[in-house]
N, C-alpha and C positions, 0 to 999 in steps of 0.2 A: 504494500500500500504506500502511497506520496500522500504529500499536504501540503497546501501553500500556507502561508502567514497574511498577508494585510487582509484583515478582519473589516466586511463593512455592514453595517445592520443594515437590514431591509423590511423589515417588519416592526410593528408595536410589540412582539414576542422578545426580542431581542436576538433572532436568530439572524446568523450571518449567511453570507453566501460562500466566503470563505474562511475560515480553513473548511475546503471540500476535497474528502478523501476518494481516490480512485486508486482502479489497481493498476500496476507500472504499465503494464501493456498498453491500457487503454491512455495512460497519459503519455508513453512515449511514442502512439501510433498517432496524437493529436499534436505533440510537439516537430512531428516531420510535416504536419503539413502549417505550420507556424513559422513564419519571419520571424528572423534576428529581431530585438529588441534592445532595450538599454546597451550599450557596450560593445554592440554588435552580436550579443548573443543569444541564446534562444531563453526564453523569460517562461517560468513552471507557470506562472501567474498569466500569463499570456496565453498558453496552453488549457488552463484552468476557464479561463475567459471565452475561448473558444467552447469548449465543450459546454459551459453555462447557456453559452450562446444558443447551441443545438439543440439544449433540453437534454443532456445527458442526463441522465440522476448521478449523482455521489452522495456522500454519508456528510452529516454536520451533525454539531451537538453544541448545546448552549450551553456555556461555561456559566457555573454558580459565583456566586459573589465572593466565593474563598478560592476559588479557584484561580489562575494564573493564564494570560496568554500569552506567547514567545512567538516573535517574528522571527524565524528561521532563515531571513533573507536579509538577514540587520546581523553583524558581527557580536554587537556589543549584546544582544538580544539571546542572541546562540549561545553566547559565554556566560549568560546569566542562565540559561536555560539550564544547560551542562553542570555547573556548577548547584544549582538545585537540586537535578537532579540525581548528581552524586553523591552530596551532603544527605540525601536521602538514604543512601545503600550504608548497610551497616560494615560491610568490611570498606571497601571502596571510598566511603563517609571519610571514615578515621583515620584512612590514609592521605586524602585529600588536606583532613586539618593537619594533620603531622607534618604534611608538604608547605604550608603555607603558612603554620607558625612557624617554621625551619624559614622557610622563604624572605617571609615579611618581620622578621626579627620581634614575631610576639612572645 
């Protein structure tokens, strides 16, 4: 399964349009027939866009109020993401803090 990130409401529910999950196939059968974008290169979101376009179905789900959303196409977004959810794994967690009290001289 893929996801895109920029989140935009479309309804009074608060559901988005995206993050809309598909399976690789069908998003990389929809990214061959998509233009370069940003940068010159081929944009998930562009791809996503298309398929919306058609009335593909994909999967969304409305994030609750404790819950967190990550734009996966933003660096700083990803690394917070990452870092969540690492700090979340109970081996992986307390290596991450050991890495970064060592790191940041806490």
């Amino acid at each position: 399964m893929v996801a895109t990130g920029n989140s935009r409401k479309i309804n009074e529910n608060g559901y988005t349009s995206r993050p809309v999950t598909y399976s690789l196939s069908t998003i990389f059968d929809t990214l061959e027939r998509t233009s370069p974008g940003k940068g010159g290169e081929l944009q998930l979101t562009d791809g996503i866009r298309l398929l919306l376009k058609e009335s593909t179905l994909g999967y969304s789900v409305k994030l609750t109020d404790k819950e967190k959303r990550y734009d996966m196409g933003n660096m700083g977004s990803y690394s917070e993401a990452f870092v969540d959810f690492v700090l979340q794994d109970e081996k992986y967690g307390y290596q991450l803090r050991q890495y970064l009290h060592k790191k940041l001289n806490l």
